[in-house]
Structures are given as C-alpha cells and as structure tokens.
C-alpha positions as CSV (number, residue, x, y, z in Angstrom):
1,X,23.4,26.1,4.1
2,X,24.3,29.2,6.2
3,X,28.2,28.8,5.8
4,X,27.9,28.6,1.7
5,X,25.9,31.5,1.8
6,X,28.2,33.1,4.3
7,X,31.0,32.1,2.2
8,X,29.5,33.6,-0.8
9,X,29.1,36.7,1.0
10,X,32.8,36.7,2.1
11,X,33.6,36.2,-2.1
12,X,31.4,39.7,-2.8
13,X,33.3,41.1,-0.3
14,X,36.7,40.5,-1.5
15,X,35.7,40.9,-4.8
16,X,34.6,45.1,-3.2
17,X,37.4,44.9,-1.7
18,X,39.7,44.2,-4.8
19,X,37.7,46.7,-6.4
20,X,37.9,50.1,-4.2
21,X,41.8,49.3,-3.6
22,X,42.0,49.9,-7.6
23,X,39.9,52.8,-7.8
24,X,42.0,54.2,-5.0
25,X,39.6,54.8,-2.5
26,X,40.5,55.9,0.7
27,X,42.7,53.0,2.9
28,X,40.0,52.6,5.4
29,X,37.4,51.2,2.6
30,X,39.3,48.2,1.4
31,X,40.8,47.1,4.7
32,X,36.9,47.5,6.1
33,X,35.6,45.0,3.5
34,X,38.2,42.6,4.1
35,X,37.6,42.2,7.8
36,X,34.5,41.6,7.0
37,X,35.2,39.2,4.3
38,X,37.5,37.2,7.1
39,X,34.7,37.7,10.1
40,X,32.3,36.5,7.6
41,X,34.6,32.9,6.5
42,X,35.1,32.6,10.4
43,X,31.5,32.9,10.7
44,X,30.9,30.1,7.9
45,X,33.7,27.8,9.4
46,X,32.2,28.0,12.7
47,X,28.5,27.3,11.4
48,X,30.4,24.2,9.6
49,X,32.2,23.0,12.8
50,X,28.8,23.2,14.8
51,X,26.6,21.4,11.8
C-alpha cells in the first residue's frame, strides 16, 4: 500500500517538476522536485523489497 502511494507521490512530483522547468523557474526548483521524486520511488522500491 505504502509504495503505490509513494509512487503516486513520486508521479506528482515529476509532473511539478515538468511543470516549473517550463515556466522557467529558477534551476534549483525543478532539480529539487526530482530528487525528491527519485528519493520517493527508492522509498516505494524499498517498502516493496521489505513487503
């Protein structure tokens, strides 16, 4: 249950991330959502490996 969730959150994530990169935000906004977008799909393969 936790890793869909987790991967669901990593989806929203890269979906912000897509998003400020095209609005042109500053580089430190896009590249902060996507490491949390991979911590996040580490977190939900780890959960998955322990499960």
């Amino acid at each position: 249950m936790w890793s869909l969730l987790l991967m669901a959150l990593a989806g929203l994530l890269i979906g912000g991330c897509y998003t400020f990169y095209q609005q042109k935000a500053p580089r430190w906004i896009p590249i902060s959502f996507a490491f949390l977008a991979v911590v996040s799909l580490l977190a939900a393969y780890l959960f998955t490996l322990s499960g």
